[in-house]
BAFI-3210 file (N, C-alpha, C; in Angstrom, 3 decimals, decimal comma, padded with zeros to 6 digits):
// residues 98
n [1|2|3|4|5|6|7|8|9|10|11|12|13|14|15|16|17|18|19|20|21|22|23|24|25|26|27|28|29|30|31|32|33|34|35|36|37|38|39|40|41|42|43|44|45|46|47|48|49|50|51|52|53|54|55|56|57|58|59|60|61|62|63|64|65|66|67|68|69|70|71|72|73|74|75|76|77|78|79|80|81|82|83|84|85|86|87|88|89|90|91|92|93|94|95|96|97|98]
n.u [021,317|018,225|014,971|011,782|009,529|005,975|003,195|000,225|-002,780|-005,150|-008,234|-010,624|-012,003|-013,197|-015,960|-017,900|-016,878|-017,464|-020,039|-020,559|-019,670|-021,549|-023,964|-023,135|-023,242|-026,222|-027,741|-026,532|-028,000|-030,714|-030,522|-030,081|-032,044|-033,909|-033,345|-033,935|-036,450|-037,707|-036,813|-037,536|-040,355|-040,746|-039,806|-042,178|-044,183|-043,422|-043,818|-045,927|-048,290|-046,740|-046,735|-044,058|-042,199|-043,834|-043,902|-041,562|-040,569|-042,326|-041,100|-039,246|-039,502|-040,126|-038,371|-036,725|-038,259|-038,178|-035,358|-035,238|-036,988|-035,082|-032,594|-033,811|-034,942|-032,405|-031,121|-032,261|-031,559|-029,352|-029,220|-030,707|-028,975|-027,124|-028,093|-028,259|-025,911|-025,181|-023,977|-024,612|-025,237|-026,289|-026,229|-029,367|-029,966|-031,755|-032,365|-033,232|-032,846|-035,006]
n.v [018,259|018,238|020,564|020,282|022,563|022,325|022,542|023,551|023,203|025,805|025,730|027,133|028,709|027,024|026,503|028,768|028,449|025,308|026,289|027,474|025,832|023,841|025,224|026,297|023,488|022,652|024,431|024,264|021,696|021,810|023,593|021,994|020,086|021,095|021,608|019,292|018,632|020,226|019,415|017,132|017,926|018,396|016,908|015,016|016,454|016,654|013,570|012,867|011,060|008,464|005,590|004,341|006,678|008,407|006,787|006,695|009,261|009,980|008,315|009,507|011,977|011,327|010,563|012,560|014,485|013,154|013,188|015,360|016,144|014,186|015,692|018,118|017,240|015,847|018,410|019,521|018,081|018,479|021,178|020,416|018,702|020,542|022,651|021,140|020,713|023,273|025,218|026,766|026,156|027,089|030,320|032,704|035,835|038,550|041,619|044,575|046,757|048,318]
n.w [034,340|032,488|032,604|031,903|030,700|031,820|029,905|030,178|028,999|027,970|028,535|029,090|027,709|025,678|025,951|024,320|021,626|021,540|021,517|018,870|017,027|017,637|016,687|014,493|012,752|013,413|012,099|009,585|009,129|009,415|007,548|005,158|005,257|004,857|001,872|000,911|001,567|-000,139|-002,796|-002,876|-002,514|-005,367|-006,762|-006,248|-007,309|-009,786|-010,568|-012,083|-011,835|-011,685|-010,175|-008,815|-009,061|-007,308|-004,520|-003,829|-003,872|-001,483|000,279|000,936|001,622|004,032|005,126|005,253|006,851|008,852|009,721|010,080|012,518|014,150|015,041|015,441|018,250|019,291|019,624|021,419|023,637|023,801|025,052|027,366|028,132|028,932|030,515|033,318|033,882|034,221|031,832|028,956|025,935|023,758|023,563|024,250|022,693|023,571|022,235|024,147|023,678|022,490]
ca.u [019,976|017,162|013,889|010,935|008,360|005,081|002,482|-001,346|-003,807|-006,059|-009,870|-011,659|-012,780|-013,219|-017,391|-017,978|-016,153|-018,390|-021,262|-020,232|-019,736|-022,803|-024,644|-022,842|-024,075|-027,503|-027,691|-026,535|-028,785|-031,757|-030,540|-029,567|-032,913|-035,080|-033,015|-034,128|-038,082|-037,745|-036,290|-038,471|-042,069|-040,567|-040,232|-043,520|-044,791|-043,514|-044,222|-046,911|-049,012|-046,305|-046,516|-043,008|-041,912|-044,938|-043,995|-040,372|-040,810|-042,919|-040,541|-037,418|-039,933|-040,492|-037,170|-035,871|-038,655|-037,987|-033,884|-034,790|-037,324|-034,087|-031,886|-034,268|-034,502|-030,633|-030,742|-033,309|-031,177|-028,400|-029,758|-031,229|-027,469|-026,344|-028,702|-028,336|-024,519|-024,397|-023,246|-025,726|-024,162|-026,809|-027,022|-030,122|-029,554|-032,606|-032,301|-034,064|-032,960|-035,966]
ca.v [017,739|018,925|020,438|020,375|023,605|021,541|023,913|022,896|023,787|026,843|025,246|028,094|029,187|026,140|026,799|029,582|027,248|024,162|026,538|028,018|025,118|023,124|026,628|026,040|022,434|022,626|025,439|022,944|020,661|022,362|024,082|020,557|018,965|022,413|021,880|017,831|018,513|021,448|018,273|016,209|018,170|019,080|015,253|014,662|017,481|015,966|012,064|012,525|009,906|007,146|004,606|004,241|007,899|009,081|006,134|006,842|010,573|010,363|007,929|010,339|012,642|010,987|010,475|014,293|015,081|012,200|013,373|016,773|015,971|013,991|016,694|018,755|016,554|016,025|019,838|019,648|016,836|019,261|022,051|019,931|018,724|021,883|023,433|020,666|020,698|024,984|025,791|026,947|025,885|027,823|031,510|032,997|037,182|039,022|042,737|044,690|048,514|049,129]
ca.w [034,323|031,600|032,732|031,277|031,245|031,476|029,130|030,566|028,035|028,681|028,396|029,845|026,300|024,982|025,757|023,048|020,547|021,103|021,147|017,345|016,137|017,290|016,300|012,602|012,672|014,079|011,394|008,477|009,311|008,878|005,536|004,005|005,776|004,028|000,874|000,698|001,484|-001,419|-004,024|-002,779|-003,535|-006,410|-007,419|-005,652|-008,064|-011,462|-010,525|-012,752|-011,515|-011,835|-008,579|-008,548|-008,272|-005,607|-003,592|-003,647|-003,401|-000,434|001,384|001,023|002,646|005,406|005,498|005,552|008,122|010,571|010,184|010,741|013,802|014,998|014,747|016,957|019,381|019,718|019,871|023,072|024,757|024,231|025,249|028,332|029,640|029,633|031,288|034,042|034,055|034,121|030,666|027,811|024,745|022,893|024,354|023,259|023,250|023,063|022,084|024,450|023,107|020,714]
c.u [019,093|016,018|013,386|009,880|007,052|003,924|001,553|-002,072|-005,125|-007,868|-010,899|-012,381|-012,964|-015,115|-017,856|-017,559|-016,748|-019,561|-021,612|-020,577|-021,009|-023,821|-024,640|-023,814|-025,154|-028,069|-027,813|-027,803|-030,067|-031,453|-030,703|-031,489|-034,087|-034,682|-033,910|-035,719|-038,138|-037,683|-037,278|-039,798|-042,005|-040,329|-041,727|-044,139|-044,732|-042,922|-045,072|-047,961|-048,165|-046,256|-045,386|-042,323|-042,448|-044,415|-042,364|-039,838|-041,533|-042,163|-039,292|-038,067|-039,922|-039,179|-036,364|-036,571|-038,554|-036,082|-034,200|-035,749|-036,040|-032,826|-032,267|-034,527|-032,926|-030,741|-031,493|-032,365|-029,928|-028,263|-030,438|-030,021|-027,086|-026,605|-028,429|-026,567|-024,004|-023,967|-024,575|-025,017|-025,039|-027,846|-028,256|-030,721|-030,509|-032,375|-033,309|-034,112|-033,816|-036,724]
c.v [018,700|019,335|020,676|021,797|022,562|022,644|023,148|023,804|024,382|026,361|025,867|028,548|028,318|025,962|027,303|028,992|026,133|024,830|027,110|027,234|023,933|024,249|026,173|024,807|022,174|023,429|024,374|022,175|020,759|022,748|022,281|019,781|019,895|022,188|020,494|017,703|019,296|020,194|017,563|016,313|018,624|017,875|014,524|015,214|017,074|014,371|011,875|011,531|008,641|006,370|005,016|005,371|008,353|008,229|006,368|008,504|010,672|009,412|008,955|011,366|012,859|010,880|011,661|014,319|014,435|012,658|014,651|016,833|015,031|014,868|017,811|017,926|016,335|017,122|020,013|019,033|017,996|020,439|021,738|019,999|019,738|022,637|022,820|020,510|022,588|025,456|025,553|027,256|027,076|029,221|032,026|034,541|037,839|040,829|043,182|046,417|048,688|050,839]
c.w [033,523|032,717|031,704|032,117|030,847|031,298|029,733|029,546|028,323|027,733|028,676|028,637|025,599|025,052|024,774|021,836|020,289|020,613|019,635|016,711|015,897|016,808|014,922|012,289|012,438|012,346|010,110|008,103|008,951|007,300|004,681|004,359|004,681|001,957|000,246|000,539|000,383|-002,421|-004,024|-003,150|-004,726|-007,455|-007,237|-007,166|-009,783|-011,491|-011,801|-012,760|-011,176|-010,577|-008,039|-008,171|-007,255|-004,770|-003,018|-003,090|-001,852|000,883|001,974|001,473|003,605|005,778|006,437|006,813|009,492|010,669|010,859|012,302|014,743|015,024|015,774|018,491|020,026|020,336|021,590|024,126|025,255|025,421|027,314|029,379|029,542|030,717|033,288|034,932|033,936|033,020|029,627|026,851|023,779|023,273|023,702|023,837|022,538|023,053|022,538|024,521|021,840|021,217]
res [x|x|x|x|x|x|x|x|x|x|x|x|x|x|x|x|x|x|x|x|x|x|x|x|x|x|x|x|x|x|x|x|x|x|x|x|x|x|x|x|x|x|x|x|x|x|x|x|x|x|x|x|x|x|x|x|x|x|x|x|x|x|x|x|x|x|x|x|x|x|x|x|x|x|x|x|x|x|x|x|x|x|x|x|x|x|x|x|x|x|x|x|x|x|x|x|x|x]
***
């Protein structure tokens, strides 16, 4: 008769790992959202008067800043269940040797 060794997969560190990577993310998100308002007044900026660019420029504005106000919000909700479920995905380590 065969056995089997049945391996269970060690999850105890699997906290620090979500919190990296929504860290990386969160992180992203902003750069790409900072990089998009930068393009954007910078199309705003040489519209030159034309309708069609200002109006198009100022929607892809609104655009970036309503992704990146949803982006912080996510981050709050996150930030919320954790807090409510015991685990703080996003430690926040204040240096207090000055």
């Amino acid at each position: 008769m065969t056995t089997f060794n049945v391996i269970e997969p060690d999850i105890s560190n699997i906290g620090p790992v979500i919190s990296n990577v929504l860290s990386a993310l969160f992180g992203l998100i902003g750069l790409i959202a900072g990089i998009n308002m930068l393009l954007t007044g910078i199309k705003l900026a040489s519209s030159q008067g034309d309708p069609k660019a200002l109006a198009a420029a100022k929607a892809r504005f609104t655009w970036a800043v309503l992704g990146f106000l949803i982006a912080i919000g996510v981050f709050t909700i996150i930030r919320l269940v954790g807090s409510l479920v015991g685990f703080n995905f996003f430690p926040i380590v204040l240096n207090t040797d000055l």
